[in-house]
VEXDREN-2710 file (C-alpha; in Angstrom, 1 decimal):
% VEXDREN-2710
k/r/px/py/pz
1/UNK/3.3/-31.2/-40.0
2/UNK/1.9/-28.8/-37.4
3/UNK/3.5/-25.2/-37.0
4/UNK/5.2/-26.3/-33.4
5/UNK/6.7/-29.7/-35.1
6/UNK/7.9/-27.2/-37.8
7/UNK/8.9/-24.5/-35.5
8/UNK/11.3/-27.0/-33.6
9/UNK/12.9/-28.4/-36.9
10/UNK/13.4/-25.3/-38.8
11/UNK/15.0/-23.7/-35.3
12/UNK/17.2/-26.9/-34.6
13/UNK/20.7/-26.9/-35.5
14/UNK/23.3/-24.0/-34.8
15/UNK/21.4/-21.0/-34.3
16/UNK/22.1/-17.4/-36.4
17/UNK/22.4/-14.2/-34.6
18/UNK/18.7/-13.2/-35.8
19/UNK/17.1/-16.4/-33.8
20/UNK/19.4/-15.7/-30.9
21/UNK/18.3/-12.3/-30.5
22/UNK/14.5/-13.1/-31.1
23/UNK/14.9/-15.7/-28.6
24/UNK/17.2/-13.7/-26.3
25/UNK/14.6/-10.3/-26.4
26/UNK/11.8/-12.7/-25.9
27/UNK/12.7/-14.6/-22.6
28/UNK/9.9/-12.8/-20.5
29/UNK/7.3/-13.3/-22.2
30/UNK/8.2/-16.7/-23.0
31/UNK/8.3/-17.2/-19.2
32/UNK/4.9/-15.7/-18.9
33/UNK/3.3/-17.5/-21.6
34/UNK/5.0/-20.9/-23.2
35/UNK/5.9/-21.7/-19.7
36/UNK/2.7/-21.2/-18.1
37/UNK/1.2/-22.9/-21.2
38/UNK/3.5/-25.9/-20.4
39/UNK/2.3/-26.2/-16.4
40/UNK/-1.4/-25.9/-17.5
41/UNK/-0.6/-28.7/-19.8
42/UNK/0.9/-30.7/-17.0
43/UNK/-2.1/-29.9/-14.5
44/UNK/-4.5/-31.7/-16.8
45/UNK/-4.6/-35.6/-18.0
46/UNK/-7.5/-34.4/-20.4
47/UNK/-8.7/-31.2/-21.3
48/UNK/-12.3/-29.6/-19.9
49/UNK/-14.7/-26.2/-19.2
50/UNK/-11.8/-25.2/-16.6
51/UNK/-8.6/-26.2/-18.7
52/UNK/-10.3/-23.6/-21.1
53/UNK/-11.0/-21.2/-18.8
54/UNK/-7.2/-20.9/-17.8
55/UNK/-6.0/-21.2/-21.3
56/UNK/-7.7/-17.9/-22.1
57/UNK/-6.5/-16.2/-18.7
58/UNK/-2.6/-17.3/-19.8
59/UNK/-3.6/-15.8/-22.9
60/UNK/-5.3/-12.5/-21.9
61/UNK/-2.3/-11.8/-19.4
62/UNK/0.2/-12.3/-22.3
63/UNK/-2.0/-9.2/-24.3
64/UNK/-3.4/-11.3/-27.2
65/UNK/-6.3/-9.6/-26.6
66/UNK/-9.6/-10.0/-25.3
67/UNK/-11.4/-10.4/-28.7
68/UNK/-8.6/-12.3/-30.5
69/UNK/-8.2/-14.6/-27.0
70/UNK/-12.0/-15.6/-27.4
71/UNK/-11.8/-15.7/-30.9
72/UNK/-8.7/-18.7/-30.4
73/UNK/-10.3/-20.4/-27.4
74/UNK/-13.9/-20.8/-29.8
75/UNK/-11.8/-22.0/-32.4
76/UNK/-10.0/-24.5/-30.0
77/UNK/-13.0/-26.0/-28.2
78/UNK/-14.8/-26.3/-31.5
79/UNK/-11.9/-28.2/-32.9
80/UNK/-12.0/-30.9/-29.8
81/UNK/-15.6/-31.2/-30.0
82/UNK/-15.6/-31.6/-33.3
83/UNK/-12.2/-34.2/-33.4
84/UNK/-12.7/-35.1/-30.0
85/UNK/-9.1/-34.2/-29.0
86/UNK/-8.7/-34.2/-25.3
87/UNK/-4.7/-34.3/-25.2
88/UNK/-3.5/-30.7/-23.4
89/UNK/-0.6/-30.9/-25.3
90/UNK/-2.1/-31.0/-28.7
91/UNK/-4.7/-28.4/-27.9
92/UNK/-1.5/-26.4/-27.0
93/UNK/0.1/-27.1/-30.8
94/UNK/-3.7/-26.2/-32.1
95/UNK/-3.0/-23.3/-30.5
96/UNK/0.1/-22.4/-32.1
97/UNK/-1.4/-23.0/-35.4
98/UNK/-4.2/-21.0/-34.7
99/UNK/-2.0/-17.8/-33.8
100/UNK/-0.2/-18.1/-37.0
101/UNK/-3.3/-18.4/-39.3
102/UNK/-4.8/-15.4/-37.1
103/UNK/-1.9/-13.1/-38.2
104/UNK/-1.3/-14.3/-41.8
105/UNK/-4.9/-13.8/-42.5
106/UNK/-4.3/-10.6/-42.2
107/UNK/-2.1/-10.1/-44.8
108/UNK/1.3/-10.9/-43.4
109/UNK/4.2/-9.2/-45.4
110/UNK/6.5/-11.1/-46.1
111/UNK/9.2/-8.8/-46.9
112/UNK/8.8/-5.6/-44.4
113/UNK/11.3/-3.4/-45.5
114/UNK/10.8/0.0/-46.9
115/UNK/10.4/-0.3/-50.7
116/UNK/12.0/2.8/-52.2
117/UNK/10.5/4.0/-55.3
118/UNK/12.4/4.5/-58.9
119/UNK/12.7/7.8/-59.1
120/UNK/13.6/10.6/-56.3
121/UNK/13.0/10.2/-52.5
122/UNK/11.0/7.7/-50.5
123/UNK/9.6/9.6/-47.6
124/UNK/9.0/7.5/-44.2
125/UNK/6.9/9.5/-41.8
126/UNK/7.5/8.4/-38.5
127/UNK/4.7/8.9/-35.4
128/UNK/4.2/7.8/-32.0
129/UNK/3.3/9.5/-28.7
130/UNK/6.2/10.6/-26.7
131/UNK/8.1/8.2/-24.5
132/UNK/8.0/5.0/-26.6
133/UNK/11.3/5.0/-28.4
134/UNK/10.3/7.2/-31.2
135/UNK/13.4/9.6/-31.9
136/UNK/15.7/6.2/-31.1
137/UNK/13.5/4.2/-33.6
138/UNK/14.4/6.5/-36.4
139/UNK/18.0/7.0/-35.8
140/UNK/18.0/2.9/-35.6
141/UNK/16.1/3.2/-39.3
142/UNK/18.4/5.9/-40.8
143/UNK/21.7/3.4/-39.7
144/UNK/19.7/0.4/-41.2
145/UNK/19.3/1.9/-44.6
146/UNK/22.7/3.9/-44.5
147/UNK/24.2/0.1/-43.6
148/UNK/22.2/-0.4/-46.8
149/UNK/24.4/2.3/-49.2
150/UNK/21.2/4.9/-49.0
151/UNK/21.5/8.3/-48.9
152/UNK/19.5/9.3/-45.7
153/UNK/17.8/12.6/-44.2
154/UNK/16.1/13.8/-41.0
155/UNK/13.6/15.8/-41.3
156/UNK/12.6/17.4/-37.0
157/UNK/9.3/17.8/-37.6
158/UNK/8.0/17.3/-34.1
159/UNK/8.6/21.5/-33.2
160/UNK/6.4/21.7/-30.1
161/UNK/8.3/18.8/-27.9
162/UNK/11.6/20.5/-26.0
163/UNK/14.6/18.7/-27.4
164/UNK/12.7/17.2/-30.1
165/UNK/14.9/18.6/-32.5
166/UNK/17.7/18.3/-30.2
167/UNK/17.7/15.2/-29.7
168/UNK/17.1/14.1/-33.5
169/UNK/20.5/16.2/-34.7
170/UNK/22.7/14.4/-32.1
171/UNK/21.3/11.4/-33.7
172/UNK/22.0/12.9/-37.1
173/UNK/25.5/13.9/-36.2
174/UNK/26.2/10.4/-34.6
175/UNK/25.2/8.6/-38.2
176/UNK/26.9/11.7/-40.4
177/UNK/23.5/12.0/-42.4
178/UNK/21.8/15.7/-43.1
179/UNK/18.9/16.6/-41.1
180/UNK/16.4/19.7/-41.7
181/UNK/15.3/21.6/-38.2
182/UNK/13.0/24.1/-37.7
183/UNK/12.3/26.9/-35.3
184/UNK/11.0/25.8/-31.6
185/UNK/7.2/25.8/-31.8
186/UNK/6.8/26.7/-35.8
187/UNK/5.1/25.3/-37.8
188/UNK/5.9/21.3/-39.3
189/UNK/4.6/22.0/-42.5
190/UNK/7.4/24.5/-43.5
191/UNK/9.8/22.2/-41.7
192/UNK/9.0/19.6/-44.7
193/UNK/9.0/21.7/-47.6
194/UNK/11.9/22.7/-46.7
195/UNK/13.4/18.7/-46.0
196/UNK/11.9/17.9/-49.4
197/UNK/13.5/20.5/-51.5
198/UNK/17.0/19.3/-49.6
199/UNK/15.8/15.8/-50.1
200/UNK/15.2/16.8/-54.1
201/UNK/18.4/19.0/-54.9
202/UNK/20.5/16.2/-53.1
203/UNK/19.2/13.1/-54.4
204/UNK/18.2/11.4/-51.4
205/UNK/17.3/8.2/-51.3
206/UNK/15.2/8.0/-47.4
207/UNK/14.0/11.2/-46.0
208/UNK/12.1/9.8/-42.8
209/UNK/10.1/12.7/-40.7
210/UNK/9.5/12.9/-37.2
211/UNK/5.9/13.7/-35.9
212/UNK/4.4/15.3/-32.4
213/UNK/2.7/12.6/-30.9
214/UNK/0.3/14.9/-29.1
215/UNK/-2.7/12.6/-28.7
216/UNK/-4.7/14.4/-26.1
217/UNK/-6.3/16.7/-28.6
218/UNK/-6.5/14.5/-32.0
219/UNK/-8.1/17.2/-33.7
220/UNK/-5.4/19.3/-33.6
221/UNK/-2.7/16.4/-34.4
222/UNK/-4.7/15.4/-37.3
223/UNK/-5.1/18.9/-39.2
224/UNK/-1.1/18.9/-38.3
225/UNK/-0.7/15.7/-39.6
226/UNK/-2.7/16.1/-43.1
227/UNK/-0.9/19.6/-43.7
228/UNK/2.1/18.2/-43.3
229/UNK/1.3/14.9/-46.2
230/UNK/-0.6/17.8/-48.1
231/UNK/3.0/20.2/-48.6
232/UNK/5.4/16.5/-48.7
233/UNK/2.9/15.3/-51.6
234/UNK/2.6/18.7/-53.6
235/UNK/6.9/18.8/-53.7
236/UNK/7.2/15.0/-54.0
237/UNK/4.2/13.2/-55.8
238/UNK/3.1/10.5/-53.8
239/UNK/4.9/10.7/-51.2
240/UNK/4.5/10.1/-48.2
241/UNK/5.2/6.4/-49.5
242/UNK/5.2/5.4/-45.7
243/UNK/3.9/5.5/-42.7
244/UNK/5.3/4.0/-39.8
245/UNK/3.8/3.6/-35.9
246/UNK/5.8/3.8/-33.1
247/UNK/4.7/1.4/-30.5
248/UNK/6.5/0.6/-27.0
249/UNK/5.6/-3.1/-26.2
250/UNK/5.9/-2.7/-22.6
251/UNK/3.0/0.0/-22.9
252/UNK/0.6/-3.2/-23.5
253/UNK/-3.1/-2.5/-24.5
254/UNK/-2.7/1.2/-24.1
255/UNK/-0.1/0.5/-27.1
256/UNK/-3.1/-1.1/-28.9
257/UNK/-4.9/2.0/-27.8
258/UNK/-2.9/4.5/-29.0
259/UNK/-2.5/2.4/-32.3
260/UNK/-6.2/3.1/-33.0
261/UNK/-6.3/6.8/-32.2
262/UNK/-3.6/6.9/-34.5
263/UNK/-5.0/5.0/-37.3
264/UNK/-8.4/7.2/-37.3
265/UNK/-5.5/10.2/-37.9
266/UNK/-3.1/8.4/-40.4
267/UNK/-3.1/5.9/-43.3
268/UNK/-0.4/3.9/-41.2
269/UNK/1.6/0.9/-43.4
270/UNK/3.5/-0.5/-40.9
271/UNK/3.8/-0.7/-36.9
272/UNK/7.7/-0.6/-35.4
273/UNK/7.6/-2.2/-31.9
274/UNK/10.2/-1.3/-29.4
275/UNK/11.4/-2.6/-26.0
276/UNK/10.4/-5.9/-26.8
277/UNK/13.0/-6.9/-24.6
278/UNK/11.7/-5.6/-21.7
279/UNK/8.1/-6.9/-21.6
280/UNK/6.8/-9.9/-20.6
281/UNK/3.7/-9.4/-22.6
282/UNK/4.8/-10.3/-26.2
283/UNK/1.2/-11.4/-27.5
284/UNK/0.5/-7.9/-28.3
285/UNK/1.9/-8.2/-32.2
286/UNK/-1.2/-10.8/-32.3
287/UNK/-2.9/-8.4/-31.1
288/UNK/-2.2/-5.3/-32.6
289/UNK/-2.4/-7.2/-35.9
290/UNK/-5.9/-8.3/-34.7
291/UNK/-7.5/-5.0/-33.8
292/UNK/-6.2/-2.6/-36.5
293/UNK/-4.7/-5.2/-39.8
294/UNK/-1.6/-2.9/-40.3
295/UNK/1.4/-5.8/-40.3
296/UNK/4.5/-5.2/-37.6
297/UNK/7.4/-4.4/-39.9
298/UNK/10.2/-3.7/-37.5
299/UNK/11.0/-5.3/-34.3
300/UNK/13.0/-3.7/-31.5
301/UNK/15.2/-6.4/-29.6
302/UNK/17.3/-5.2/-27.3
303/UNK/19.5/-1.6/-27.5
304/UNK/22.5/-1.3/-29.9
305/UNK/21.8/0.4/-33.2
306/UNK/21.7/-3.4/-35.2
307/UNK/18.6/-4.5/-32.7
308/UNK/15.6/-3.1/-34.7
309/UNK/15.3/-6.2/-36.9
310/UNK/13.0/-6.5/-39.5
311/UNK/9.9/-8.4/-38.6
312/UNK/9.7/-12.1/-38.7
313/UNK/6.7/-14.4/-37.3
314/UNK/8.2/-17.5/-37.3
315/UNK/11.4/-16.1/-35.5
316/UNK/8.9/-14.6/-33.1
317/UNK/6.7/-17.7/-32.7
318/UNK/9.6/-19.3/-31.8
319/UNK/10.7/-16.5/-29.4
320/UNK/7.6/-16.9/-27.7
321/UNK/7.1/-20.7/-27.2
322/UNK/10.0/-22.4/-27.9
323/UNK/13.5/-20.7/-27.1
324/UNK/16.3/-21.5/-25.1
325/UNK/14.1/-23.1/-22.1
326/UNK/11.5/-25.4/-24.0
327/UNK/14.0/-25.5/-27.6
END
């Protein structure tokens, strides 16, 4: 059984709130892509050079990625050489297949959520340039694990942004959880030696850390960034036990852009995408997962507190080209 045959079975039935929001947060981009794979399908009896050549422009335009887009499209005309499969329509499940294997081959997680260690805190450090959700993205993780019975901290480590800190102790007020602030423009480093002693002395399970996302001069943001790991490891052995990307899906490739400056910075485990919602260019999980192998391991779908679900392809394959409008 192909993965669209699949897809449409495990999907059919009375839908749960998790597939209804996948498919509900996904309806642009399906419109931009499964539809527009649909009408190509349509234009052509039997698929040729030019059927090809607008397969990869549907893809391109949906930010799969230029190098993962011809890496698909090879794969595809070598299979209907090679099985001499001229049906659009199976090319278009071929497809499907091939953009699952593309992302599990990189390792897929199966189970994305933070996994908090035996003994003291688990420290999340959270990045991201400014403007992509980041401060929401955390509060949204604190509730998550809260929901979950842990004991949750805030740790304003982004000093430099006006209202950073701001910002983060509404959030902390709003969800009744502790949060350590520093002075305006000090120094992060002493902002998380002092969150990890609180974080020590008060049994905290998550202590998740905010970052300044000041990309333009990654020299700077990395020295920042490795002082900052250097003083959480020294009070708390191992930690930081994870590191999370912010990523605004709407920003397309120049979210894959700034993924990759921030990797060269950061040993990132996980990407969160937000606004998901809002972007008609979903293909950039395939591509993100492409370009830099860290796995997606939150989703953003829509704006309430409960939308930042935890990661899961097949609800997202299905987002993309099945749904409400081809299910």
């Amino acid at each position: 059984m192909g993965l669209f045959a699949f897809l449409k079975k495990k999907f059919s039935g009375k839908k749960e709130e998790k597939t209804e929001k996948y498919e509900k947060a996904m309806a642009k981009s399906r419109a931009a892509f499964a539809d527009k794979l649909e009408a190509l399908s349509k234009r052509y009896s039997s698929v040729n050079e030019e059927y090809f050549e607008e397969l990869e422009q549907i893809l391109i335009e949906a930010d799969v990625g230029v190098s993962l887009t011809i890496k698909l499209v090879e794969d595809l005309l070598n299979k209907s050489d090679e099985e001499n499969i001229k049906e659009p329509e199976k090319i278009n499940e071929l497809l499907i297949d091939e953009m699952f294997v593309s992302y599990v081959e990189g390792g897929a997680s199966i189970i994305n959520e933070i996994k908090f260690v035996d003994e003291g805190p688990t420290v999340l450090l959270v990045e991201g340039v400014n403007g992509v959700g980041k401060t929401t993205s955390i509060a949204k993780l604190a509730h998550r694990y809260i929901k979950q019975g842990k004991k949750v901290m805030l740790v304003a480590g982004d000093t430099f942004r006006a209202g950073a800190s701001e910002q983060l102790t509404i959030w902390a007020n709003r969800l009744n959880c502790p949060i350590v602030v520093g002075k305006p423009g000090g120094d992060p480093a002493a902002v998380c030696f002092d969150g990890a002693r609180y974080a020590k002395q008060n049994n905290i399970d998550l202590m998740i850390v905010d970052t300044a996302g000041r990309l333009q001069n990654k020299a700077n943001l990395m020295a920042e960034l490795a002082k900052m790991r250097r003083v959480i490891e020294k009070e708390i052995p191992g930690a930081p036990h994870e590191t999370f990307l912010i990523i605004d899906a709407t920003t397309g490739q120049n979210g894959v852009e700034q993924a990759k400056a921030f990797k060269e910075v950061s040993n990132l485990t996980g990407i969160v995408i937000t606004k998901m919602d809002g972007t008609s260019k979903g293909g950039i999980i395939l591509s993100i997962r492409d370009e830099l192998g860290v796995p997606v391991r939150f989703i953003g779908l829509g704006e309430k507190m409960d939308d930042l679900e935890e990661f899961d392809l097949d609800q997202y394959l299905h987002g993309l080209l099945l749904g409400e409008s081809n299910g």
